[in-house]
N, C-alpha and C positions, 0 to 999 in steps of 0.2 A: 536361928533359922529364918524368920523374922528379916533382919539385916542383911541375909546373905539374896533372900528374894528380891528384895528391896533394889541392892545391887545391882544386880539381874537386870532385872526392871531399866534401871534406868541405864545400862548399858544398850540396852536393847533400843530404850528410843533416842539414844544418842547416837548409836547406826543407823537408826530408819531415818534420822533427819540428815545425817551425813550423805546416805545415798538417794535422797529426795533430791537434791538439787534446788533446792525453792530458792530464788532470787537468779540463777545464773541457769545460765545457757551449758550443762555439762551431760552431753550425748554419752547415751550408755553403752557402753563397751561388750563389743560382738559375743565377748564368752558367757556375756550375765542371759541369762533365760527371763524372759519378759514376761509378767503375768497379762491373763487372760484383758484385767482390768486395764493395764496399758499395753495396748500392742506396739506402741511407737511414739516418735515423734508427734507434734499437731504438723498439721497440713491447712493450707486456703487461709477459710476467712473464721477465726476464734470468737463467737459472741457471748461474751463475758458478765455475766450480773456481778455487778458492787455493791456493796453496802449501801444500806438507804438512810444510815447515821450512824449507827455502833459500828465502828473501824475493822470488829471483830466479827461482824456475819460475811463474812467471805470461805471461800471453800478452799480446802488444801489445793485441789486440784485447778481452782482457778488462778492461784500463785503460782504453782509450777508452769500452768500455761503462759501467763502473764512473763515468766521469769525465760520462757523458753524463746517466745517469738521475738521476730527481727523488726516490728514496730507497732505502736500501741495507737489507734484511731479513736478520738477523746475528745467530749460536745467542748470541754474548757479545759486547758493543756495546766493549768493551775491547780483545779481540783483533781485531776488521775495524779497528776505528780506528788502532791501531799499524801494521798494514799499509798503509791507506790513508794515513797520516805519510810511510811511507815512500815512496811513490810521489807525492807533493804532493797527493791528492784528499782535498779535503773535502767530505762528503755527509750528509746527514739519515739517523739510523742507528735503525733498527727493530728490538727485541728479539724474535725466535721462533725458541723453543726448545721443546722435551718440557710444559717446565712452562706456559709459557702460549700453545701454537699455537692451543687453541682460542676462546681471547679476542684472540690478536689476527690469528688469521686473517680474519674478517671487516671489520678495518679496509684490510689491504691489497689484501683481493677490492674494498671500498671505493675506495679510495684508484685502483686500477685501473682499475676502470670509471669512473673520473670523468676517465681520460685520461691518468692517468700512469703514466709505469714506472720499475720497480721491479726491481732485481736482490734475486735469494735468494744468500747465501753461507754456506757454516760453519765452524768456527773454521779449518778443514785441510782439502784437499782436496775433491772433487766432490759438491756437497749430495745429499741424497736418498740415500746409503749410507750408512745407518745412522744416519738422522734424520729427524724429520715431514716433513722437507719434501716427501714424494709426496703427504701429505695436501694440502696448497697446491696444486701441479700437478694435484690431483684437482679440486677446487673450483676454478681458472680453466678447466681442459677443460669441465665442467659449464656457468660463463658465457659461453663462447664467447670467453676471454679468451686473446690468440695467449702462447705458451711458447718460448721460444728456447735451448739448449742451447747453453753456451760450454763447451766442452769442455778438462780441462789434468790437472793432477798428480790423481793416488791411489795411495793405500799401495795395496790392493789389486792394484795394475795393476803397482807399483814391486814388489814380493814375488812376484809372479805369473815376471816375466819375468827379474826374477833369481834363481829359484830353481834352473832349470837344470832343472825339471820339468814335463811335458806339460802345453804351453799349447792345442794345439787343441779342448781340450772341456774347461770348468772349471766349478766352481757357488762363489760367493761364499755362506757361508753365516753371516755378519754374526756377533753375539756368542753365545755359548754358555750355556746356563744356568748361573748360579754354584754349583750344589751338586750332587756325583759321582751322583746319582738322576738327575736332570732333565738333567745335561750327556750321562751314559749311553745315557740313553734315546733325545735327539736325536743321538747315534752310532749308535747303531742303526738308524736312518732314514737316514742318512746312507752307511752300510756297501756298500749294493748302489750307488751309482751308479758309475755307469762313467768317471767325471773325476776330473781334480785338485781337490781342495778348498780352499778360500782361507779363513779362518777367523781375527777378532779375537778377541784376548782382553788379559784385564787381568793386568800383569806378575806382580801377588803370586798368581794364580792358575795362573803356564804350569807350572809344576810339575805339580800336579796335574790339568792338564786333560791335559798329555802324557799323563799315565801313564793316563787313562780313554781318550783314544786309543791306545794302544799295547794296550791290554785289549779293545776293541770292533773297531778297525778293520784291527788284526793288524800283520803285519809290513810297515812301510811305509817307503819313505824319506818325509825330511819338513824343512822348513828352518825356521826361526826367524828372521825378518827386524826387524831391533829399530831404532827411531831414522830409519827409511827418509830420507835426504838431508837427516841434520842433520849435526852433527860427529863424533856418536860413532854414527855407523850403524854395526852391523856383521850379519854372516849368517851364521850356525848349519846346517850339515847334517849329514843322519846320520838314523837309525833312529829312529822313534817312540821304541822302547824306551830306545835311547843320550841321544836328548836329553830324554825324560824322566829320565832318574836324573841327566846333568847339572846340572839348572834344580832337582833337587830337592835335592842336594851343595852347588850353590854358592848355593841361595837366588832370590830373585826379583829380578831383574835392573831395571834403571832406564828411564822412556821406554816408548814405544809400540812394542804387538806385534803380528804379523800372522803368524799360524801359516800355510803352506804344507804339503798332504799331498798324494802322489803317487797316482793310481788303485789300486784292486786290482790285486794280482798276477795276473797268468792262470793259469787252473789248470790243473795238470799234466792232459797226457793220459792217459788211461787206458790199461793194457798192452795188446799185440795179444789177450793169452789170454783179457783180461776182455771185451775186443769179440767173440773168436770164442766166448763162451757165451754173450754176450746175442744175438748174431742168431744160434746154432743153437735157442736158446729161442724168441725168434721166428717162426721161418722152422716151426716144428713148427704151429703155431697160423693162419700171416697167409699172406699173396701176398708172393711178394718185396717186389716192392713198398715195400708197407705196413711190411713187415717193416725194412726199411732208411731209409724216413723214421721209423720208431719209435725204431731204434738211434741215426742221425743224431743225432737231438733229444736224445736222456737221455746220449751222450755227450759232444757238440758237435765231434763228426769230422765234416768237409766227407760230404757224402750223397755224390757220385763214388768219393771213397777207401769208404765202406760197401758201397757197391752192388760196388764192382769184388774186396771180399774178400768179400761176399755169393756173387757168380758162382763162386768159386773154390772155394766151401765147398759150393755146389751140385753144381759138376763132381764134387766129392772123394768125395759121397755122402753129407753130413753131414746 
């Protein structure tokens, strides 16, 4: 019984691979009924996550697209090819990167509107962080050219959730300036927000960008996620200040980096004595009132706990 499901089994995904199509261009025929999941063809412009090291975090659905469209826009025509090797697609491969998006953005807005589509990839992970490619997405939204989001791997996303620090509120803040002035400064802009921060940078520089965060952004926990799902992944936690003097002892480590920094700390409450001089300052001057949304605010003690030592300082005769 055993053997016969077995069977089964794999007859069944020796059909669903048959009729997948992955690597080739084969349009499905008018009589098959299409499910919900695929209603058709891709259309416009295909934005493609690739793998960000393991060959194998790609999605079924981004091979079939990969394998369907009529050319592949790729930051290094070297690195999509080796990928696409591996997966049997071969495709017409389109160079746009930094250096030449804007010579040949216009061929693929071309190439588009004449009917055909076109996936964007980059060398690693989800285009558009931390590459032209929202300039492209800008220019087909402008032609009325449709945009499809295949969504899969990023360092970003992979660093974030294995850091082991607050994922509900983050800001991705892409690479940092290469010199302690410039990196400084956009710390400093960075210090008040109330998230986790996600931050690349380049290995010969984590040294030193630790230590200008550990100077600007204070005492933080913070991880260091290097290699994210190659061989040699590994992750770093500890104190701004700890794994800055680490990276700066052992030198600059090998492979890609993705700094992870935890919110500001909450500031301590202020004493009861220092509340009961600023609302008897107050209360000399205001309406209760007033006197206790004033206190509220310049301490950040909930207004109920002010108001209710407010009452108590009235009774007292303060």
């Amino acid at each position: 019984m055993r053997k016969n499901r077995s069977s089964a089994a794999s007859s069944s995904l020796a059909e669903a691979k048959s009729q997948s199509g992955l690597g080739r261009r084969a349009k499905p025929s008018h009589g098959t009924r299409r499910s919900k999941q695929r209603p058709g063809p891709p259309t416009g412009l295909q934005v493609v996550a690739t793998p960000i090291g393991n060959a194998q975090d790609i999605t079924v659905r981004a091979l079939e697209v990969l394998g369907w469209v009529d050319a592949i826009a790729c930051e290094d025509t070297r690195v999509t090819a080796k990928l696409l090797a591996i997966h049997g697609i071969s495709k017409p491969l389109l160079a746009y990167h930094e250096h030449n998006a804007e010579k040949a953005r216009p061929e693929i807005i071309w190439r588009l509107k004449s009917g055909e589509t076109v996936a964007l990839v980059s060398d690693a992970g989800t285009p558009l962080i931390s590459d032209p490619g929202y300039k492209l997405v800008k220019a087909c939204i402008e032609e009325d050219i449709p945009v499809t989001p295949l969504p899969g791997a990023s360092s970003v996303l992979a660093a974030l959730v294995a850091s082991g620090l607050p994922t509900d509120r983050f800001l991705f803040a892409g690479f940092l300036p290469p010199k302690t002035t410039g990196r400084r400064r956009v710390l400093g802009e960075l210090a008040g927000v109330p998230a986790t921060l996600v931050i690349m940078e380049s290995a010969k520089r984590l040294g030193p960008s630790l230590t200008d965060m550990a100077a600007v952004l204070g005492e933080r926990d913070a991880v260091v996620a290097r290699e994210m799902t190659k061989m040699f992944e590994s992750i770093r936690r500890g104190a701004l200040a700890d794994l800055a003097r680490h990276y700066i002892e052992t030198g600059p480590p090998k492979g890609e980096v993705v700094i992870v920094v935890g919110p500001p700390r909450p500031a301590a409450a202020p004493a009861a004595a220092d509340v009961d001089r600023e609302l008897k300052r107050a209360l000399k001057n205001m309406t209760l009132r007033d006197a206790v949304d004033g206190v509220a605010h310049s301490t950040g003690i909930a207004r109920r706990e002010v108001y209710a030592r407010a009452l108590q300082l009235k009774k007292a005769g303060a």
